[in-house]
N, C-alpha and C positions, 0 to 999 in steps of 0.2 A: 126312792125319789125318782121321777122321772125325768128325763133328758131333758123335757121342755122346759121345766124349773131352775135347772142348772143352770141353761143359757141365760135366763130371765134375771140370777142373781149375778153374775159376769156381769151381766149388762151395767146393774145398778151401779156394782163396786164401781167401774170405771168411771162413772162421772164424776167421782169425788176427785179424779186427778187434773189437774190445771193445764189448758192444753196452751203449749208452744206459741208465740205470735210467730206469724209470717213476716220473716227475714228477704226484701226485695233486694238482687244483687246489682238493680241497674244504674248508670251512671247519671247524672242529674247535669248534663251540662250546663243551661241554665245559673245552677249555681255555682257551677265552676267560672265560669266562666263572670260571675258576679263576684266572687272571691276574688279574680283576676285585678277585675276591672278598682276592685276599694285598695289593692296593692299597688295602685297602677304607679306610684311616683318612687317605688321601691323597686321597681322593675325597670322603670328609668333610671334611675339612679346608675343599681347595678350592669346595668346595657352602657350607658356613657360609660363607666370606667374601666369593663372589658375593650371598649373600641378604643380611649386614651391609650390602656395598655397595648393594644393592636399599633397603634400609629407607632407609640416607643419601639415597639419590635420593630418595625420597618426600618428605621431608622438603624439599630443598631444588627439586623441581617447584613453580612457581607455583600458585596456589589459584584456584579457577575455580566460582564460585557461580552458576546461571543462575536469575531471578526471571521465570518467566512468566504470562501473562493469557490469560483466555478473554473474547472477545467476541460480541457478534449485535447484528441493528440494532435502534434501539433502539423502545421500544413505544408505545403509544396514551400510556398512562400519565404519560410521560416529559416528552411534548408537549403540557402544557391550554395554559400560557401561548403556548405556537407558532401552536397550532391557533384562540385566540380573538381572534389578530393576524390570521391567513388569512381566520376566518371575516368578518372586518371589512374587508378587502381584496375578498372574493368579492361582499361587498353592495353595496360600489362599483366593480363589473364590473372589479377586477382581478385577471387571475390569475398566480398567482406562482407557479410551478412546483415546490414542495417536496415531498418527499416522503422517507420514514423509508429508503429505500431508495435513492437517490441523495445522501441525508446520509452514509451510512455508506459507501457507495462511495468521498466524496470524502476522509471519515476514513482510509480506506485509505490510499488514492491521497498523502495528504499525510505519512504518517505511514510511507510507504515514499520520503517523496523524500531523495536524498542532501545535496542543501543546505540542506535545513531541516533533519535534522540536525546539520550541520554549527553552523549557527546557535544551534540550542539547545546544541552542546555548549562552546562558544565560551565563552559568557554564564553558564554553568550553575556552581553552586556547588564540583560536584565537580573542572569542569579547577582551579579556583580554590584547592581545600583539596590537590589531588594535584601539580600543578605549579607552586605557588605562588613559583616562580622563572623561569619563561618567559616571556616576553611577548608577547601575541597576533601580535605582526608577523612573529616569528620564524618560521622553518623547522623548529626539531622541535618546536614550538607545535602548529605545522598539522598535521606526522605522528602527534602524540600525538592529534589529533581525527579525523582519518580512520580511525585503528587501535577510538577507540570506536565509528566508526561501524560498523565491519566486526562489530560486538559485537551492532549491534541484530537481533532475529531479530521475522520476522514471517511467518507461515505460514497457509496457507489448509487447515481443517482437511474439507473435503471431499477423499475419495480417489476416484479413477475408479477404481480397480480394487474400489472395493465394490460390490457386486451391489444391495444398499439402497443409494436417495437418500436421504441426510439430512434433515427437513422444516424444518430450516431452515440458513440461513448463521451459520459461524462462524469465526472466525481465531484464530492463537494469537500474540501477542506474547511478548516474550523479549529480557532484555538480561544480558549476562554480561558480572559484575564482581570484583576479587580479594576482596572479603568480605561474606557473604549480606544486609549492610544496604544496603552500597551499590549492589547491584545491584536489590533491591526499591525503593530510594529513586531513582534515576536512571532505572526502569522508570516509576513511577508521574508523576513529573514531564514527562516525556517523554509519556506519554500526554495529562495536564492540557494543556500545551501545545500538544499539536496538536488535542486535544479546541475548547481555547478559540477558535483559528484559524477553524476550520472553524465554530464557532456564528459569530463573528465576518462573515465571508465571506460566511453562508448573509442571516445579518444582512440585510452590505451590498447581497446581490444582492436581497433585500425591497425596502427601500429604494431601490434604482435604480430597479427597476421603478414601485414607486410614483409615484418623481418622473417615470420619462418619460412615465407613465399621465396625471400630472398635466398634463405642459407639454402632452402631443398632446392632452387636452381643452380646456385654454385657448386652445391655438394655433386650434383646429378652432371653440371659441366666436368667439376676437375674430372668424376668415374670415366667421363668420356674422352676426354684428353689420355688418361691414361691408354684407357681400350686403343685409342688411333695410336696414340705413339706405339704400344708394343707392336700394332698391325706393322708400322713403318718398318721397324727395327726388324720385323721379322723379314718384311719384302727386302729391306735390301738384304738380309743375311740370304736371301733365296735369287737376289742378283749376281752373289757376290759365286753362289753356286754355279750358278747358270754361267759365269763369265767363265770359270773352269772349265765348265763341260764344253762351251760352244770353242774354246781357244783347243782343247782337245781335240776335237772333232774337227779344227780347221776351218770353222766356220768362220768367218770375215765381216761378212755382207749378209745382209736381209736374206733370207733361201727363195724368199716370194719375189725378190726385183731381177734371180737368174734364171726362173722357169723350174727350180727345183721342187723336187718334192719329196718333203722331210716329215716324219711322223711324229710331231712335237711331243717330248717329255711333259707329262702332266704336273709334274714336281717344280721341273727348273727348266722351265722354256728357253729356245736357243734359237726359234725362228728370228728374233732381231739382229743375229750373227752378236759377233764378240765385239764389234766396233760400234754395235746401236746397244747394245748391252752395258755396255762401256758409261758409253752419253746418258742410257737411264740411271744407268747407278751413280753418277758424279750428279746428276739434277735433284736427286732422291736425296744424300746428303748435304747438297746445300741446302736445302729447305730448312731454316729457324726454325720456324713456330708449324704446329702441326696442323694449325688451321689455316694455313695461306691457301692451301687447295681444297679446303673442305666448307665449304657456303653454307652447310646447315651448323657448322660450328662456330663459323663466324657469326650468323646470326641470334644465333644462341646466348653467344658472350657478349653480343650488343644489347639482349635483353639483358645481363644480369648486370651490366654497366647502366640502362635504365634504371632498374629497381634499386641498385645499389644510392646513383643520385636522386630521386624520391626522397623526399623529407618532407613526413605527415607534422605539420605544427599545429600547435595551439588553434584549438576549430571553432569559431563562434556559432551556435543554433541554438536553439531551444528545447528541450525534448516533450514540449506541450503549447497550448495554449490559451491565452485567460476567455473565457468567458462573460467571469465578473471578479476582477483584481481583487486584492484581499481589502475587504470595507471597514468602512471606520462605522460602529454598531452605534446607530443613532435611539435604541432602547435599550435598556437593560435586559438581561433576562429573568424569568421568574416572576410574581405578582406585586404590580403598582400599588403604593402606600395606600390606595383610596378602598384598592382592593380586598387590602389586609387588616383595613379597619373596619367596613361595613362587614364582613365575615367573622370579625372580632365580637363587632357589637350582636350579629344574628346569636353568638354562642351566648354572650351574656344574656340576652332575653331567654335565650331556651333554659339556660341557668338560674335567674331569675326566676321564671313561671315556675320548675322544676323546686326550688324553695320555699316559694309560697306553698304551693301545693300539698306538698310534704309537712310544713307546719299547721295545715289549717287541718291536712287527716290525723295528726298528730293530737292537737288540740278538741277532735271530735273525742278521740276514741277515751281520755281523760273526762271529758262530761258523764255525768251521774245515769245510768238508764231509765227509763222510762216506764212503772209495772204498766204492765197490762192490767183493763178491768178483767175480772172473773166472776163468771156466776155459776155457783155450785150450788146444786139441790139436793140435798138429803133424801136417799130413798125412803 
């Protein structure tokens, strides 16, 4: 049999088999969107009662009021009483390191530490009017103070990504609380006390310095009282010499007021003779104190009698300045009920459509199919 016959009965056999319909995969909007449209009060329905449920949430979210302040350090102004305490310190050569710019650094620094506060919120009136049944010792004592601490906000309001330097430094403080009093009122005490702290501190470190200013000048006077006193004790013991040698030698009188000429001992001078010898060494002993003839010890000891009377008190300044004082938050934070409900109801609709949808592909795929006609011809 030849090839050509082969192909020719292939050919026949195949037409007896029923060929496939064409399977279209495209989407028919139209009737989606007809589908939609005969669901439509099913779609309403479920859209209303996700947005009801939306409004309930709102309501029953916590409330979140944030009270924040603006600060920078603080100014000339601020500081007479600081500055007339320094300038009294600088007259008696001490200098106490302060400055408006290292006050407000340490303002920072204090008022960002987690145990202070921990401290302030311990002692403070509101764990006291809010938990007024825990007891400091407890366990959700301490978690109820840690959760406020995570509350306080403190932010450095220069940005690196601004093209302008700002010309000067500013931070933003921030304490979020469930209602806009109490968050302005635990803002601003919280300030007070670290404010107070730090005048406090800046205080003591005055004061320290002072006193060590004081003690290293007493200490450095008495060394030097002693140095003159043994210098006395030694001269006159080297008068006491000299009045020997010169009463030995016969000496009387000055050698310089008779024309004499005498080759002075280097040790124990005798050129005064034994009678001016005499007059120094009784002048030498009566001297009290060993500063009656020494002017840079007298002065000396009038300084530490200054510093001694110096008394750094209680110093009123500020070590910053407001801005924008701690506010009373005239919004909430986080999304307005109106918000919370048209975003409620967008999900129901998407919800909705997504239901129908899914039922009506549901309900295709359960209908009976459809044969195809065929026409098969017999070779």
């Amino acid at each position: 049999m030849s090839s050509l016959e082969i192909k020719q009965d292939n050919e026949v056999q195949l037409r007896h088999y029923p060929v496939e319909p064409h399977r279209t995969q495209e989407i028919d909007l139209l009737t989606l969107i007809d589908v939609l449209w005969t669901a439509k009060k099913q779609i309403i329905a479920i859209a209303a009662a996700f947005a009801v449920i939306g409004l309930l949430i709102s309501f029953v979210l916590p409330q979140k009021w944030t009270s924040e302040a603006v600060i920078t350090p603080a100014e000339q102004t601020q500081w007479h009483a600081l500055q007339r305490v320094l300038m009294e310190l600088q007259v008696l050569d001490v200098e106490a390191p302060v400055n408006q710019a290292d006050v407000f650094n340490q303002f920072i620094k204090t008022f960002s530490s987690q145990s202070l506060q921990e401290e302030y919120f311990r002692n403070s009136s509101y764990m006291k009017s809010h938990y007024p049944d825990l007891t400091p010792d407890s366990l959700e004592f301490q978690r109820a103070v840690v959760r406020l601490t995570e509350k306080v906000k403190i932010v450095d309001n220069a940005s690196p990504k601004s093209p302008v330097e700002a010309p000067f430094t500013s931070w933003t403080l921030g304490f979020t609380a469930s209602t806009a009093d109490d968050a302005k009122e635990v803002l601003e005490g919280y300030i007070d006390y670290v404010a107070a702290r730090v005048v406090n501190e800046t205080t003591d470190n005055i004061r320290n310095t002072l006193a060590l200013k004081t003690r290293f000048e007493q200490e450095k006077l008495n060394l030097d009282r002693v140095r003159l006193t043994n210098q006395r004790d030694t001269k006159i013991q080297r008068l006491n010499y000299s009045l020997e040698v010169a009463n030995a030698a016969g000496i009387k009188k000055p050698v310089y007021s008779n024309g004499q000429v005498v080759n002075d001992d280097p040790d124990f001078s005798i050129t005064l003779g034994a009678d001016g010898i005499q007059e120094k060494l009784r002048i030498e002993k009566s001297l009290k104190d060993i500063a009656d003839l020494n002017a840079d010890l007298r002065n000396r000891e009038y300084h530490v009698e200054q510093l001694q009377k110096l008394n750094v008190k209680d110093i009123e300044f500020s070590p910053f300045k407001y801005q924008l004082s701690p506010s009373l938050p005239m919004k909430k934070d986080g999304q307005g009920k109106a918000v919370i409900t048209i975003l409620m109801g967008l999900v129901g609709i998407i919800v909705a459509c997504g239901i129908v949808l899914l039922r009506n592909a549901m309900l295709a795929r359960t209908l009976p199919p459809v044969a195809p006609e065929m026409v098969l011809e017999s070779a």
